[in-house]
Each structure stands twice: as C-alpha cells, then as structure tokens.
N, C-alpha and C positions, 0 to 999 in steps of 0.2 A: 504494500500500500504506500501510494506517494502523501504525504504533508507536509505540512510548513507550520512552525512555530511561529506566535507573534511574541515580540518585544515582551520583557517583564522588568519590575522596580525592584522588585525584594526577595530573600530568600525561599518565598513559597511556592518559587514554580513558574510555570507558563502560563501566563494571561489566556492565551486561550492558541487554536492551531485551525488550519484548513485541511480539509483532505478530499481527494478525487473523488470518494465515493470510492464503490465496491464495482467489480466490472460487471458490465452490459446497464450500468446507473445511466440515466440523462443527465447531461451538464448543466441544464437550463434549472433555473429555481422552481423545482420540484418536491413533491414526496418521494424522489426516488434522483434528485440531483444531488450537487455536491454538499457536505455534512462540514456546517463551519460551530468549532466547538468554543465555546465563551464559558470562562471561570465564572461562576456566581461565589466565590468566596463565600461561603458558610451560608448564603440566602438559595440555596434552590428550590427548597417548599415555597417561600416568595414568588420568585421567579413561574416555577411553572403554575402558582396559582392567579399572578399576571396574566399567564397565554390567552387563556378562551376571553377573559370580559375585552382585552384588545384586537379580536375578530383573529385569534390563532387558533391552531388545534394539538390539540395533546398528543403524539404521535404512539409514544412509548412514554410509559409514567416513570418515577424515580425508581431507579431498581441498581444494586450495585454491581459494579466494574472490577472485582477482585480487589488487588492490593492500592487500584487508582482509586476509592471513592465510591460515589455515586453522579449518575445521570440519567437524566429524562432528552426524550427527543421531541422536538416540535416542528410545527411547522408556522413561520410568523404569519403578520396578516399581509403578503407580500407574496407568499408561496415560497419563501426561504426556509431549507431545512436545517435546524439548530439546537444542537446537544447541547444541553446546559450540566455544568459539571463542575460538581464542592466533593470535597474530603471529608 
C-alpha cells in the first residue's frame, strides 16, 4: 500500500497520512476512493458523532486497529472518504 504522512508538532505521532486506497478503489471522492486518515487526538467519539448532523455518513463505526488505536471511517458531506483515528 502507497501513503504519505502529513507534517507533525510533537512527540505523539503523525497528524494524520493519505493512502491510495486498496486496488480496483476509484480515485474520485468516493465510498470506495482514496482513505485520507486525520488524528482526532483523544476526541473520536466527538468527531464521529459530528458526521451525520453535518450531512456525513458513518461508514465503519469506532472499532480498534491493534496496537495503533482506534478508528471509525466516514464519508464527509462532500463524498470524501475519512478514517478518523485516536489512541
């Protein structure tokens, strides 16, 4: 799998990263295009209870990542697919 990190301030990690998607994914902003992950630092029960009242949809609810955490996946009110991801 190809991604990219984004920039970070502090010890806790990476702000957040991009990745392709999984193969035969559309690139176009989709349910099934590219997965841009954003740190909610300690707030993701916030965050995904944001999504639906600003016209998002809850794709995948919070559920954990192994030794990364936990994330939920959504999709914004844009058609943008994005994993939101806290420790």
């Amino acid at each position: 799998m190809s991604f990219a990190t984004l920039p970070h301030t502090d010890e806790h990690g990476v702000s957040g990263c991009l990745t392709t998607g999984c193969e035969g994914h559309k690139s176009e902003p989709s349910q099934h295009g590219p997965l841009l992950y954003f740190n909610c630092q300690g707030r993701l029960d916030q965050a995904v209870a944001a999504v639906e009242p600003n016209a998002g949809k809850v794709l995948q609810p919070k559920h954990p990542i192994g030794p990364y955490g936990f994330r939920a996946v959504v999709l914004d009110s844009e058609g943008n697919r994005i994993a939101l991801h806290s420790m």
